[in-house]
PyMOL Python script that loads the backbone (N, CA, C, O; Angstrom):
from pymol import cmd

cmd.read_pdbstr("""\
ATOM      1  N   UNK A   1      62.490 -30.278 128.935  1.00  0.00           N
ATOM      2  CA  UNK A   1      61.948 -29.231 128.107  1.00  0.00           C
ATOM      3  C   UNK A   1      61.098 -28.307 128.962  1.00  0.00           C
ATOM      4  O   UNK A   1      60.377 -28.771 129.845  1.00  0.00           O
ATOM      5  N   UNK A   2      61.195 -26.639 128.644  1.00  0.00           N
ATOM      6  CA  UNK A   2      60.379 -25.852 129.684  1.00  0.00           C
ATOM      7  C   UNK A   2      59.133 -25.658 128.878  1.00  0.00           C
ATOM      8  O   UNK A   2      59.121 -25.894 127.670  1.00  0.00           O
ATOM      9  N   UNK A   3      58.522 -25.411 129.259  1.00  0.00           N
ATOM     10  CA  UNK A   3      56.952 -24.956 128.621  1.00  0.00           C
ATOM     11  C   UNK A   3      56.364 -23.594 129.240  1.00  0.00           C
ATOM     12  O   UNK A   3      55.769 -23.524 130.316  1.00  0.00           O
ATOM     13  N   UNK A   4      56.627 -22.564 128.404  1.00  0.00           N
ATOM     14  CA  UNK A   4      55.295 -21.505 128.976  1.00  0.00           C
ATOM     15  C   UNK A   4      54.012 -21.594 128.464  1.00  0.00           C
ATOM     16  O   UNK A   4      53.664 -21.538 127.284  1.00  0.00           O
ATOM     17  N   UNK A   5      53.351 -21.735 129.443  1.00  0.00           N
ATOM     18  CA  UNK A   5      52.067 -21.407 129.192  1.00  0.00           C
ATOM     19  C   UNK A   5      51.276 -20.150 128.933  1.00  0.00           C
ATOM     20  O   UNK A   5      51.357 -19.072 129.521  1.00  0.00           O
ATOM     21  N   UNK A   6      50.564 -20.474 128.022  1.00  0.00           N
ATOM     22  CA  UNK A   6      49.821 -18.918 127.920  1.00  0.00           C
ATOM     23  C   UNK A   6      48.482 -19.019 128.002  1.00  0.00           C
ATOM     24  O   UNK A   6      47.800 -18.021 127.769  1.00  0.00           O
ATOM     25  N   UNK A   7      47.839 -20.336 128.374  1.00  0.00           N
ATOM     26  CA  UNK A   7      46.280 -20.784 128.310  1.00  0.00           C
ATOM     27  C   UNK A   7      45.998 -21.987 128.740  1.00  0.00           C
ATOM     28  O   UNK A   7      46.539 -23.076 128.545  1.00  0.00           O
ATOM     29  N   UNK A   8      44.993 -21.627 129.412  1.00  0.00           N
ATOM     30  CA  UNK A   8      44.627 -23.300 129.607  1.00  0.00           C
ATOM     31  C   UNK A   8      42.929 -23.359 129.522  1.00  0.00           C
ATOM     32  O   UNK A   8      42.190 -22.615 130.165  1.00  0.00           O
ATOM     33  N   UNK A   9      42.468 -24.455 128.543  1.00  0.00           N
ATOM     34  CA  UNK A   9      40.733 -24.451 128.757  1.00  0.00           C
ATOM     35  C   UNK A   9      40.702 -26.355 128.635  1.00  0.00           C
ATOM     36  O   UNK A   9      41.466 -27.189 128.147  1.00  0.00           O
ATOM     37  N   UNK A  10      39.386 -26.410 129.365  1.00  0.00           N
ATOM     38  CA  UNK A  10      39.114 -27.612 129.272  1.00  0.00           C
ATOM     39  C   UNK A  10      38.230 -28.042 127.673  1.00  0.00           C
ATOM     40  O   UNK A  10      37.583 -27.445 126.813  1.00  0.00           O
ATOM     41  N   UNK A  11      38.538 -28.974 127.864  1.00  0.00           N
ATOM     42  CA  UNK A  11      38.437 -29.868 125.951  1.00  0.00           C
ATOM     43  C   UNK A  11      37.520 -31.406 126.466  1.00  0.00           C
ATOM     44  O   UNK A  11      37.890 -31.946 127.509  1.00  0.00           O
ATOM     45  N   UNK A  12      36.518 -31.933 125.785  1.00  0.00           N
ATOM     46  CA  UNK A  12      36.102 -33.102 126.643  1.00  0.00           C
ATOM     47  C   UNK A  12      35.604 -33.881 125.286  1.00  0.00           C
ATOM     48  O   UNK A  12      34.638 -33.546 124.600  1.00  0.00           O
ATOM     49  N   UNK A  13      36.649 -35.211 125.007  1.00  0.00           N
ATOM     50  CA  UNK A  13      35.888 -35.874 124.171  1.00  0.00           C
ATOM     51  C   UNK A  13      34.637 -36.511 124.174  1.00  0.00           C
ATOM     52  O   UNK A  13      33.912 -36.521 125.169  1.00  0.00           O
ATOM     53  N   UNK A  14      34.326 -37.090 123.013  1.00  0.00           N
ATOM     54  CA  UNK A  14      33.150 -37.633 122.607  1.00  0.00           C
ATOM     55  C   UNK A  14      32.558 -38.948 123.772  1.00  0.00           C
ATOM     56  O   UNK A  14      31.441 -39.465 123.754  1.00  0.00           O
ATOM     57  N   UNK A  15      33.662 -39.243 124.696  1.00  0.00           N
ATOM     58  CA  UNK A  15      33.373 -40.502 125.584  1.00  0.00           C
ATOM     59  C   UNK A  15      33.162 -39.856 126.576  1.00  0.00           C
ATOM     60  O   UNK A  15      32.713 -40.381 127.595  1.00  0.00           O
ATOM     61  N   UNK A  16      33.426 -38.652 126.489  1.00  0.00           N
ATOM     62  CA  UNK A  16      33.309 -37.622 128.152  1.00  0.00           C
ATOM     63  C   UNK A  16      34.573 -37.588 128.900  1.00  0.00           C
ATOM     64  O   UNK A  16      34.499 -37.302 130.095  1.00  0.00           O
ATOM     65  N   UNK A  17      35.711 -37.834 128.388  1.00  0.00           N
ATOM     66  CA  UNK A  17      37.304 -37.773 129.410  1.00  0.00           C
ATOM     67  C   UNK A  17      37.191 -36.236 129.021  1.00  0.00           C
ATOM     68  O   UNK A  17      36.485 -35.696 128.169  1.00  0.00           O
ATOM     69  N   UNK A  18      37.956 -35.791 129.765  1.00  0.00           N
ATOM     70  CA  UNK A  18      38.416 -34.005 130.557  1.00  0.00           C
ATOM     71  C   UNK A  18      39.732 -34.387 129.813  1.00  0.00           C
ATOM     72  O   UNK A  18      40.365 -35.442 129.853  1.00  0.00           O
ATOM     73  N   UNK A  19      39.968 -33.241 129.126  1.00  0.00           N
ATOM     74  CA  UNK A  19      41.485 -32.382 128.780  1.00  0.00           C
ATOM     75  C   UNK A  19      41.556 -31.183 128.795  1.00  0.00           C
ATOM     76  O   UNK A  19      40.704 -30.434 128.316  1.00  0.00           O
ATOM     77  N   UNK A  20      42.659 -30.819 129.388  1.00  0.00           N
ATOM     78  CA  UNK A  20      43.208 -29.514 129.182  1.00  0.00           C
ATOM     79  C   UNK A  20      44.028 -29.074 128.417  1.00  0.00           C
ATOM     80  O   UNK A  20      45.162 -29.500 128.196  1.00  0.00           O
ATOM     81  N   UNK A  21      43.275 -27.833 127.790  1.00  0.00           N
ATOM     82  CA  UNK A  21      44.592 -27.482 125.949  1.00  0.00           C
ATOM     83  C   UNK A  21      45.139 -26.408 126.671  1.00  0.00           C
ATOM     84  O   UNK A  21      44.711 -25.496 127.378  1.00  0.00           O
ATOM     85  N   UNK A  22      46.557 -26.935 126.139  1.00  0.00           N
ATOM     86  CA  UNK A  22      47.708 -26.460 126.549  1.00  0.00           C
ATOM     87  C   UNK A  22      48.093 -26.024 125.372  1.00  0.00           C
ATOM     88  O   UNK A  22      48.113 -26.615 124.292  1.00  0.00           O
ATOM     89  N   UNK A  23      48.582 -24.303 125.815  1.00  0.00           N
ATOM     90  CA  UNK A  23      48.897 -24.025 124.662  1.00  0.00           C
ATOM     91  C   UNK A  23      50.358 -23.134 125.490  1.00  0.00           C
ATOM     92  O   UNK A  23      50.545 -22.607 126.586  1.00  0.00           O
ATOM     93  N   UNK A  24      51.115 -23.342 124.314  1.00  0.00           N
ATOM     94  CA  UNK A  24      52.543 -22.914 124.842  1.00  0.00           C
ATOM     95  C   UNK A  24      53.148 -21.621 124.090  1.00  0.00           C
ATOM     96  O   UNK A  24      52.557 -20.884 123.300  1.00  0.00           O
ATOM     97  N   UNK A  25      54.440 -21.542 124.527  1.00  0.00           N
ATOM     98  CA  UNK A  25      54.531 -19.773 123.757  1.00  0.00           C
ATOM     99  C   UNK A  25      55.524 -20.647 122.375  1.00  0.00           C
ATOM    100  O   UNK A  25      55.418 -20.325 121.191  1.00  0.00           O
ATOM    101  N   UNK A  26      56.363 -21.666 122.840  1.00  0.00           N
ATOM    102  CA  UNK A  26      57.300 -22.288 121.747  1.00  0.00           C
ATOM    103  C   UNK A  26      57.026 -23.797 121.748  1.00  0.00           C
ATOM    104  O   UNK A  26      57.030 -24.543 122.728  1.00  0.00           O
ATOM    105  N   UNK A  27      56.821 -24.063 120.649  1.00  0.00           N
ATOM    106  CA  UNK A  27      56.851 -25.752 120.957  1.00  0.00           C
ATOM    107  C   UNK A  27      55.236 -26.051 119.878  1.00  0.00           C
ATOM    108  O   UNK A  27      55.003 -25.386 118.869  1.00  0.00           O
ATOM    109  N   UNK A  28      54.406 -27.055 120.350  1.00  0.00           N
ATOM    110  CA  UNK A  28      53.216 -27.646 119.712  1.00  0.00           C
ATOM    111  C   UNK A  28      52.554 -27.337 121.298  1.00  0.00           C
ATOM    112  O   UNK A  28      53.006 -27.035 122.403  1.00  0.00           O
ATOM    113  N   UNK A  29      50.872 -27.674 120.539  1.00  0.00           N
ATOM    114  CA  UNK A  29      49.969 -27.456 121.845  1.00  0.00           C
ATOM    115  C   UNK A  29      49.582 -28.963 121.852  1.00  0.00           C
ATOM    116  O   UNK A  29      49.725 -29.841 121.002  1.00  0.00           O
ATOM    117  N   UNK A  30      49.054 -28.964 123.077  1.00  0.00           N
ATOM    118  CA  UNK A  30      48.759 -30.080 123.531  1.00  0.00           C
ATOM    119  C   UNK A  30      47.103 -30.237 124.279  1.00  0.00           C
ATOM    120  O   UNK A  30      46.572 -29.509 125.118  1.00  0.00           O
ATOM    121  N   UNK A  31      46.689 -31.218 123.741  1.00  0.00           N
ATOM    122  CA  UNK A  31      45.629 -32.070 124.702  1.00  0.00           C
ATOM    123  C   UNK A  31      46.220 -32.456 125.833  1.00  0.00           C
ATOM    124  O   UNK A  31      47.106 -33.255 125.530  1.00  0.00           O
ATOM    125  N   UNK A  32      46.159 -32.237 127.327  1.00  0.00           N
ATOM    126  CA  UNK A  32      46.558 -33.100 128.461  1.00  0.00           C
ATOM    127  C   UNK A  32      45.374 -33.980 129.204  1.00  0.00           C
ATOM    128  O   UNK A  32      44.757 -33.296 130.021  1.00  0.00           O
ATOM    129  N   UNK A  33      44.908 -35.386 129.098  1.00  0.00           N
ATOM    130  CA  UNK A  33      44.174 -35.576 130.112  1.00  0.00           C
ATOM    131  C   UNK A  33      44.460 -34.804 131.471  1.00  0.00           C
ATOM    132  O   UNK A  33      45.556 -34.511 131.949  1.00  0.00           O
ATOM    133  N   UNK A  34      42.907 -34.496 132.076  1.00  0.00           N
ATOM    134  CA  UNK A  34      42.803 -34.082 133.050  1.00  0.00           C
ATOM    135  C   UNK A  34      42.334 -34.736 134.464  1.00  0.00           C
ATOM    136  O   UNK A  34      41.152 -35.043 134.617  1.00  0.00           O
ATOM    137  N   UNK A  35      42.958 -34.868 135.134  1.00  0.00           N
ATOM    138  CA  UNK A  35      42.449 -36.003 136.018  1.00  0.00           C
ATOM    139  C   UNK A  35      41.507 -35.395 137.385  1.00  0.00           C
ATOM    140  O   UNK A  35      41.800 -35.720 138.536  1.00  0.00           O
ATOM    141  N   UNK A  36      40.445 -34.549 137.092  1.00  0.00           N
ATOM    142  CA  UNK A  36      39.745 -33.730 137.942  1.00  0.00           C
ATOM    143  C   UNK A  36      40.338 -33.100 139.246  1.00  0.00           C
ATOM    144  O   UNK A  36      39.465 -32.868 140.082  1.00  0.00           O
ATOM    145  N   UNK A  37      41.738 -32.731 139.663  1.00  0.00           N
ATOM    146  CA  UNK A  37      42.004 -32.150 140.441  1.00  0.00           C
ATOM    147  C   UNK A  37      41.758 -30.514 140.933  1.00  0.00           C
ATOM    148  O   UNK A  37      42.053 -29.686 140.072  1.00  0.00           O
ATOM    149  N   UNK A  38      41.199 -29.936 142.354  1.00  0.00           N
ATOM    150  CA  UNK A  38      41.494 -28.553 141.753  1.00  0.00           C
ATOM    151  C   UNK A  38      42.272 -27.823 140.981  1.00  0.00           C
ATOM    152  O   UNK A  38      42.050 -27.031 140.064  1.00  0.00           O
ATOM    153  N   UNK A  39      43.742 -28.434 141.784  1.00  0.00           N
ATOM    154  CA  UNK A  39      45.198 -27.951 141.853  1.00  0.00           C
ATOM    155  C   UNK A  39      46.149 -28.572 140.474  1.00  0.00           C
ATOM    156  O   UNK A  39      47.322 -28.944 140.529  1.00  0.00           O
ATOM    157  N   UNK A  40      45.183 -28.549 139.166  1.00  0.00           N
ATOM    158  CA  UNK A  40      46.219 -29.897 138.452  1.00  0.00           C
ATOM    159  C   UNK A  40      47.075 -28.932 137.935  1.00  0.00           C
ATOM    160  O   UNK A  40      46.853 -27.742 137.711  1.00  0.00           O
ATOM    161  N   UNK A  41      48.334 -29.759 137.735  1.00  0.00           N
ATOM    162  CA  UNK A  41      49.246 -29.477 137.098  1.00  0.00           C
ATOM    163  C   UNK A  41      50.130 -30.706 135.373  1.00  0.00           C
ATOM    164  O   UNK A  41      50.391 -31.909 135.386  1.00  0.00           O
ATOM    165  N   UNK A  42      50.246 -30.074 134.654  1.00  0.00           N
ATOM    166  CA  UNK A  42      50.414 -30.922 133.256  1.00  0.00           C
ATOM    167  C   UNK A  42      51.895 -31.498 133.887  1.00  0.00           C
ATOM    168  O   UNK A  42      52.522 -32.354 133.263  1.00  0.00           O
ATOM    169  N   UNK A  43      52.341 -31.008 135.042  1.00  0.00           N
ATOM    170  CA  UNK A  43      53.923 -31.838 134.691  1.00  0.00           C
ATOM    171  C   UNK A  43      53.870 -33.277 135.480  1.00  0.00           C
ATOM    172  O   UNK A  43      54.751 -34.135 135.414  1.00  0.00           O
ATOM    173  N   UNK A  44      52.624 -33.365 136.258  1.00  0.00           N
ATOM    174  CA  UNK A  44      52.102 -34.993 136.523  1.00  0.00           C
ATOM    175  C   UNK A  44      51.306 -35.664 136.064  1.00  0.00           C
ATOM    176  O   UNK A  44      50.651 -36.565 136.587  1.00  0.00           O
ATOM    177  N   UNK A  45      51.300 -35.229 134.926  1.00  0.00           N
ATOM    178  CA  UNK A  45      50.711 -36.154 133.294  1.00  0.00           C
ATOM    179  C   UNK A  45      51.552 -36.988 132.640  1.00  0.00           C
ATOM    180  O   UNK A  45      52.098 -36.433 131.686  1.00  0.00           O
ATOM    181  N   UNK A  46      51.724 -37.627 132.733  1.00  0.00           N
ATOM    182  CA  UNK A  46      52.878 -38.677 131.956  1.00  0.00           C
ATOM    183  C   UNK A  46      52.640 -37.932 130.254  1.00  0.00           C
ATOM    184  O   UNK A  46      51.620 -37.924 129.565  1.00  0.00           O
ATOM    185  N   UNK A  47      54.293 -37.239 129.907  1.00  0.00           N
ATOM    186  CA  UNK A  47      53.929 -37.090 128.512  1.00  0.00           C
ATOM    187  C   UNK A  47      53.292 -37.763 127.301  1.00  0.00           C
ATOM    188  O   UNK A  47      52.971 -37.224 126.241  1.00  0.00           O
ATOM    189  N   UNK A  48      53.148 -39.267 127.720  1.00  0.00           N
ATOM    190  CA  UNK A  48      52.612 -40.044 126.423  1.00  0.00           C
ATOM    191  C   UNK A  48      51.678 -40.162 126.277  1.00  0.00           C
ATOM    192  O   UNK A  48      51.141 -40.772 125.352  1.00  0.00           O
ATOM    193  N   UNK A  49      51.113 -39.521 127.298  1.00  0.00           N
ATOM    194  CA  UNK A  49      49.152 -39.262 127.152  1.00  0.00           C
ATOM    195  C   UNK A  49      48.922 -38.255 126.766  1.00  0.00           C
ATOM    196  O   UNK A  49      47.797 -38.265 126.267  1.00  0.00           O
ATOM    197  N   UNK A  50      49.481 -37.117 126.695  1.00  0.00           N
ATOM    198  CA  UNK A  50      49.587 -36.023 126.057  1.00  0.00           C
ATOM    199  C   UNK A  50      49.452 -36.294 124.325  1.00  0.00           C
ATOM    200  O   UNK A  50      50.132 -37.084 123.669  1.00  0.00           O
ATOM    201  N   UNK A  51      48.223 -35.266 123.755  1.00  0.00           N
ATOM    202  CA  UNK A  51      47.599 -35.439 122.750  1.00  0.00           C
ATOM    203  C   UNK A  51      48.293 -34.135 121.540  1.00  0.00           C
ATOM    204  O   UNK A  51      47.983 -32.945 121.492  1.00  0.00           O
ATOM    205  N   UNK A  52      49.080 -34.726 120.856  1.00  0.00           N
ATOM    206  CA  UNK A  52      49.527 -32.999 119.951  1.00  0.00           C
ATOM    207  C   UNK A  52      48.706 -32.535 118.834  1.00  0.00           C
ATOM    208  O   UNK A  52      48.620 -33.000 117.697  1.00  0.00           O
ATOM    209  N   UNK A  53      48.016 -31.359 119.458  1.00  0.00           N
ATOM    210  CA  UNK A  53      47.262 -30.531 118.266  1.00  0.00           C
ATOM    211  C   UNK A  53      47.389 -30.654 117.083  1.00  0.00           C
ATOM    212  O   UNK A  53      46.458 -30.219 116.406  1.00  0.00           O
ATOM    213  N   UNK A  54      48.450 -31.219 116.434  1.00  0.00           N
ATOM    214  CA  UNK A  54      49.138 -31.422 115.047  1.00  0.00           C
ATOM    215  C   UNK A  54      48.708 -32.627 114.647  1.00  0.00           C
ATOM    216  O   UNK A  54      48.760 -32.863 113.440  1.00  0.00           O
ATOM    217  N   UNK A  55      48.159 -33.711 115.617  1.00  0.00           N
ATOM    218  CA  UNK A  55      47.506 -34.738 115.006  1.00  0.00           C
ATOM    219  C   UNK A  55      45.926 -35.269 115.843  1.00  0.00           C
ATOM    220  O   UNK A  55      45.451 -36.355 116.177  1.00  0.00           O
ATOM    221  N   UNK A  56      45.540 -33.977 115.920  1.00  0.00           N
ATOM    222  CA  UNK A  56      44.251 -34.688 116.445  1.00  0.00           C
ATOM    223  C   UNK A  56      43.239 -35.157 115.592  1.00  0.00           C
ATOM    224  O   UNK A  56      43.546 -35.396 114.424  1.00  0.00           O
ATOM    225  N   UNK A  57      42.106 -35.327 115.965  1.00  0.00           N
ATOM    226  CA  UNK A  57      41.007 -35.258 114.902  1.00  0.00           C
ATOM    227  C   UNK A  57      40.214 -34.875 115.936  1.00  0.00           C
ATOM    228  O   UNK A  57      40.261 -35.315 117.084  1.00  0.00           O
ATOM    229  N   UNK A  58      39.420 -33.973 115.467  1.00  0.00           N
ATOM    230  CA  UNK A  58      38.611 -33.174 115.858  1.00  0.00           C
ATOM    231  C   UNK A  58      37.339 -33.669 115.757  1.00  0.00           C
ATOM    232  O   UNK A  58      36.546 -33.157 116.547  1.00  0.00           O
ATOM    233  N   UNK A  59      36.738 -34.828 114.750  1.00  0.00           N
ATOM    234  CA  UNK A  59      35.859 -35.780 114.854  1.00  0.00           C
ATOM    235  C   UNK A  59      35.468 -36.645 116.490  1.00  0.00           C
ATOM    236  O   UNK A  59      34.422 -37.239 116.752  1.00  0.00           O
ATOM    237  N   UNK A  60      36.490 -36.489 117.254  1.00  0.00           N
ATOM    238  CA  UNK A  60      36.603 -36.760 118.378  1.00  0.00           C
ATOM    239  C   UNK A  60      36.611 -36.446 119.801  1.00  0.00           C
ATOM    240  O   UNK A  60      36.845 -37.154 120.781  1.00  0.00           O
ATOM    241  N   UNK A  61      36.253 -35.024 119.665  1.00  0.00           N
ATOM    242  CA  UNK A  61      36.353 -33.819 120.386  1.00  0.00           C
ATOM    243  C   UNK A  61      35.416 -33.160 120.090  1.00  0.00           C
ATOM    244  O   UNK A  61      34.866 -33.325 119.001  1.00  0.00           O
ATOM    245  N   UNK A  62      35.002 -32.264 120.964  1.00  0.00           N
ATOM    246  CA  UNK A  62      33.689 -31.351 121.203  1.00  0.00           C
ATOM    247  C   UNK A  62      34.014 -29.971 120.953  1.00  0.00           C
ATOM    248  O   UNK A  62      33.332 -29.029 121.358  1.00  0.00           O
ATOM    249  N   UNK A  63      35.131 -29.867 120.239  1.00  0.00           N
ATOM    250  CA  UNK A  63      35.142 -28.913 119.419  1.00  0.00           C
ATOM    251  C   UNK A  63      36.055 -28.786 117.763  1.00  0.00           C
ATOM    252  O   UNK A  63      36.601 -29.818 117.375  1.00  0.00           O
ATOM    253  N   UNK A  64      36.150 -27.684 116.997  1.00  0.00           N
ATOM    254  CA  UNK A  64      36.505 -27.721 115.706  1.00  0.00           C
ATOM    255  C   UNK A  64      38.071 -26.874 115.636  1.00  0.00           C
ATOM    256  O   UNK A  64      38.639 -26.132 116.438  1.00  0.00           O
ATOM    257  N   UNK A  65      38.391 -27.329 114.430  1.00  0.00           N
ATOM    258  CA  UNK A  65      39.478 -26.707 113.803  1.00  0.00           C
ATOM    259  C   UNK A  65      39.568 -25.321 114.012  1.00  0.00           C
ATOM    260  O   UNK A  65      40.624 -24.844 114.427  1.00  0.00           O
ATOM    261  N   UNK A  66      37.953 -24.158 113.620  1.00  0.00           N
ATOM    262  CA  UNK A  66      38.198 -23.314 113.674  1.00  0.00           C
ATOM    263  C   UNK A  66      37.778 -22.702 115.399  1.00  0.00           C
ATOM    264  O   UNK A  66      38.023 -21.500 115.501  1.00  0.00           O
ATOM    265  N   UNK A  67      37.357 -23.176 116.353  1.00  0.00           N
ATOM    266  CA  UNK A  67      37.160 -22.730 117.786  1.00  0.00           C
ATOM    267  C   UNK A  67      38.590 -22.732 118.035  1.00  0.00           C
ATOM    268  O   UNK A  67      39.002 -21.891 118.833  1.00  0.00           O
ATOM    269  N   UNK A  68      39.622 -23.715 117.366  1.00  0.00           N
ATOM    270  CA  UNK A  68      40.898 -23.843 118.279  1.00  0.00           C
ATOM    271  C   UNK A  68      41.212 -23.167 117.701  1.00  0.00           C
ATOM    272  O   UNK A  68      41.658 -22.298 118.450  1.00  0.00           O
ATOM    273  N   UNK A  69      41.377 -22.745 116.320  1.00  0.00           N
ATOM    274  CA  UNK A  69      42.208 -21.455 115.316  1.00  0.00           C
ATOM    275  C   UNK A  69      42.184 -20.206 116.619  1.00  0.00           C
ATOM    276  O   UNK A  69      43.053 -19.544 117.187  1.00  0.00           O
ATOM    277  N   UNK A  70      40.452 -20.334 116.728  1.00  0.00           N
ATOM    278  CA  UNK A  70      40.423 -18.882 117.678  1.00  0.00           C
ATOM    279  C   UNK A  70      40.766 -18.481 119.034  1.00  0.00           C
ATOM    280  O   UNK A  70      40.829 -17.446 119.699  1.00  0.00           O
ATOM    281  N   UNK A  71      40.973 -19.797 119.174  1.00  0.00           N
ATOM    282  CA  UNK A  71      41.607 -19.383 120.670  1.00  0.00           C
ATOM    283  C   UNK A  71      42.977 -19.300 120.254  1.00  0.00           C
ATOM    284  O   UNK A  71      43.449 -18.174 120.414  1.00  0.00           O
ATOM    285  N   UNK A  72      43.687 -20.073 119.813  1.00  0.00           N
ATOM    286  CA  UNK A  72      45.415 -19.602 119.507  1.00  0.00           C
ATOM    287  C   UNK A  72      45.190 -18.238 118.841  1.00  0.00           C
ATOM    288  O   UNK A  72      46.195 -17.636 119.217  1.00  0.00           O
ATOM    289  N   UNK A  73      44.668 -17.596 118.275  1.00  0.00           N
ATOM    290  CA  UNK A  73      44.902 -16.069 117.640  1.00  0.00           C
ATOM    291  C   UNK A  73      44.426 -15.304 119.000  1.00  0.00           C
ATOM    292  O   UNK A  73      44.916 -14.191 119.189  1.00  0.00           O
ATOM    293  N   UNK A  74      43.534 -15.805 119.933  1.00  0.00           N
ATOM    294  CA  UNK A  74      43.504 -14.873 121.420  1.00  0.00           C
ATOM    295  C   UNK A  74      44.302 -14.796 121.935  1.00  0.00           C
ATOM    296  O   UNK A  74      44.802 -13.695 122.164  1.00  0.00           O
ATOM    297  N   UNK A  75      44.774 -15.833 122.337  1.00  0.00           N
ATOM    298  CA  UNK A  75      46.014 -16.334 123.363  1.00  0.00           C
ATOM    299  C   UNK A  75      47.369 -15.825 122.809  1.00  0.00           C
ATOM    300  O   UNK A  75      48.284 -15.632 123.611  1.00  0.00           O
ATOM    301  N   UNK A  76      47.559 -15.589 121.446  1.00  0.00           N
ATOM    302  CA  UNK A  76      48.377 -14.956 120.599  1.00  0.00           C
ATOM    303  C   UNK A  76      48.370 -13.228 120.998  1.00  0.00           C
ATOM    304  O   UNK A  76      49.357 -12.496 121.070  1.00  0.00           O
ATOM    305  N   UNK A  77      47.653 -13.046 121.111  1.00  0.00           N
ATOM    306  CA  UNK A  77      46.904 -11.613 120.947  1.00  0.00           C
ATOM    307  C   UNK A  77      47.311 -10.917 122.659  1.00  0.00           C
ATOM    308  O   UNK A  77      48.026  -9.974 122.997  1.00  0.00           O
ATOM    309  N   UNK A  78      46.742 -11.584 123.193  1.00  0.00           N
ATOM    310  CA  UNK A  78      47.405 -11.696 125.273  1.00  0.00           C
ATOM    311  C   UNK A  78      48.571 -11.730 124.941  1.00  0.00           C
ATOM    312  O   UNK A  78      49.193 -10.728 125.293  1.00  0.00           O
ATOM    313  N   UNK A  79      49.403 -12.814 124.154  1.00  0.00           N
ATOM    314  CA  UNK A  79      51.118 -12.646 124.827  1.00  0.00           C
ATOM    315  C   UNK A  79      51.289 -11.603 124.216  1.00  0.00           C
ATOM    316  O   UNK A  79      51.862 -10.888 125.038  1.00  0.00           O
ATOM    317  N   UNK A  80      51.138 -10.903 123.083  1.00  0.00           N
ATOM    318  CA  UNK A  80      51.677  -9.787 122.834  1.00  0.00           C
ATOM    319  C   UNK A  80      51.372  -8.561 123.473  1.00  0.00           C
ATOM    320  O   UNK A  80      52.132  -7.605 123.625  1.00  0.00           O
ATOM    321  N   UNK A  81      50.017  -8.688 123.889  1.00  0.00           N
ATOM    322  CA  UNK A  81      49.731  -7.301 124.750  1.00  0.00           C
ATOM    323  C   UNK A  81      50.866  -7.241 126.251  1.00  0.00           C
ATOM    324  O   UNK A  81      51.436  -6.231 126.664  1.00  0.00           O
ATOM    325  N   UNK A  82      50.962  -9.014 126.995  1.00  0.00           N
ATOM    326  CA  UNK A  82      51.847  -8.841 128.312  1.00  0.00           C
ATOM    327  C   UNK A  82      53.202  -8.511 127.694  1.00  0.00           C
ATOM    328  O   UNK A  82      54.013  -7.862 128.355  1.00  0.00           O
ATOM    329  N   UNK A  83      53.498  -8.936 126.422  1.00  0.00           N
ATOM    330  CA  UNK A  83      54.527  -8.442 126.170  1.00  0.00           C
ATOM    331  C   UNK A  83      54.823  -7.260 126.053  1.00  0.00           C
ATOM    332  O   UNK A  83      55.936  -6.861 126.396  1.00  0.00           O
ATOM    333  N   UNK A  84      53.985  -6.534 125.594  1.00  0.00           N
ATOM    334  CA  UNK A  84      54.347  -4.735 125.070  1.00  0.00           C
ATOM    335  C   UNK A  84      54.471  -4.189 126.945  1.00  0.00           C
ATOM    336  O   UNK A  84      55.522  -3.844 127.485  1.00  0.00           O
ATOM    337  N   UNK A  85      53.446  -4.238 127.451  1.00  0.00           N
ATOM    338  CA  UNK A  85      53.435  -4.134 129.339  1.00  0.00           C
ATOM    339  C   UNK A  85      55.028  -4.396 129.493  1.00  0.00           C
ATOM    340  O   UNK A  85      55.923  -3.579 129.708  1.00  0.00           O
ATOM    341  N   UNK A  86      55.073  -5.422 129.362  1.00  0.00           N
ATOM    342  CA  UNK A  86      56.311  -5.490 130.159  1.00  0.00           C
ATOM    343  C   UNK A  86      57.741  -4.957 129.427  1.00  0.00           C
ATOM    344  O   UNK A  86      58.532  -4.354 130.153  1.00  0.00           O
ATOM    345  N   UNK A  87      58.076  -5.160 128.060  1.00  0.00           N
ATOM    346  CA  UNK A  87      58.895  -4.117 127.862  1.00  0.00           C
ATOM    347  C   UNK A  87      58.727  -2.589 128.093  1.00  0.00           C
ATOM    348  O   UNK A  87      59.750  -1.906 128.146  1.00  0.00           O
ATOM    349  N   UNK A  88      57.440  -1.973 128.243  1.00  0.00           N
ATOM    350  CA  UNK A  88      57.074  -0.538 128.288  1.00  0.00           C
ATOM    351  C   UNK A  88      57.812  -0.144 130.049  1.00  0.00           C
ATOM    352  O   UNK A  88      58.379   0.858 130.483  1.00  0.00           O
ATOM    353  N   UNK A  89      57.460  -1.432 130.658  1.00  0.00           N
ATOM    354  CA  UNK A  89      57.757  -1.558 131.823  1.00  0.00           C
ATOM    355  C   UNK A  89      59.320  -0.608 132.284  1.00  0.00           C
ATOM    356  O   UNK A  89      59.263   0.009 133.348  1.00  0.00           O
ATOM    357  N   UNK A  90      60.427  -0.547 131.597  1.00  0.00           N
ATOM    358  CA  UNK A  90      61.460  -0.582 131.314  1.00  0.00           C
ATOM    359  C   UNK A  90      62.344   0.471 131.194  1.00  0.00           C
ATOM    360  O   UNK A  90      63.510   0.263 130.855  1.00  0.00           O
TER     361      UNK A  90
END
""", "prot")
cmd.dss("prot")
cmd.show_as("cartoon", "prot")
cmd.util.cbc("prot")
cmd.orient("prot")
């Protein structure tokens, strides 16, 4: 499966582990543990640690329903602007 990315921020539960929300252009977003690298990359995350936005609880996490609403309507908001760029491009 390909994944574009359109964002990445760090997420840190209630025990203090590092994730990175992954948010994609098609598909579900994801929690990825983060394993403190400069250079990380989600495709040496074993998918089954991978956390889907669709069933988190947010009771568990250091942030809410509506901080993540707002970043997907940003990150929403960016692909459409690179999008208009790049068809204008044309």
């Amino acid at each position: 499966m390909s994944i574009l990315l359109k964002m990445k921020r760090i997420i840190t539960d209630k025990q203090g582990n590092e994730y990175v929300l992954l948010l994609t252009v098609v598909g579900n977003n994801y929690l990825v543990p983060y394993d403190g690298r400069k250079y990380w990359e989600h495709h040496f995350i074993p998918k089954n640690t991978w956390v889907s936005m669709s069933t988190i609880d947010y009771d568990k996490f250091n942030f809410t329903q509506e901080e993540y609403d707002a970043i997907v309507k940003e990150s929403d908001k960016k692909h459409v602007e690179i999008l208009a760029k790049y068809h204008a491009s044309f």
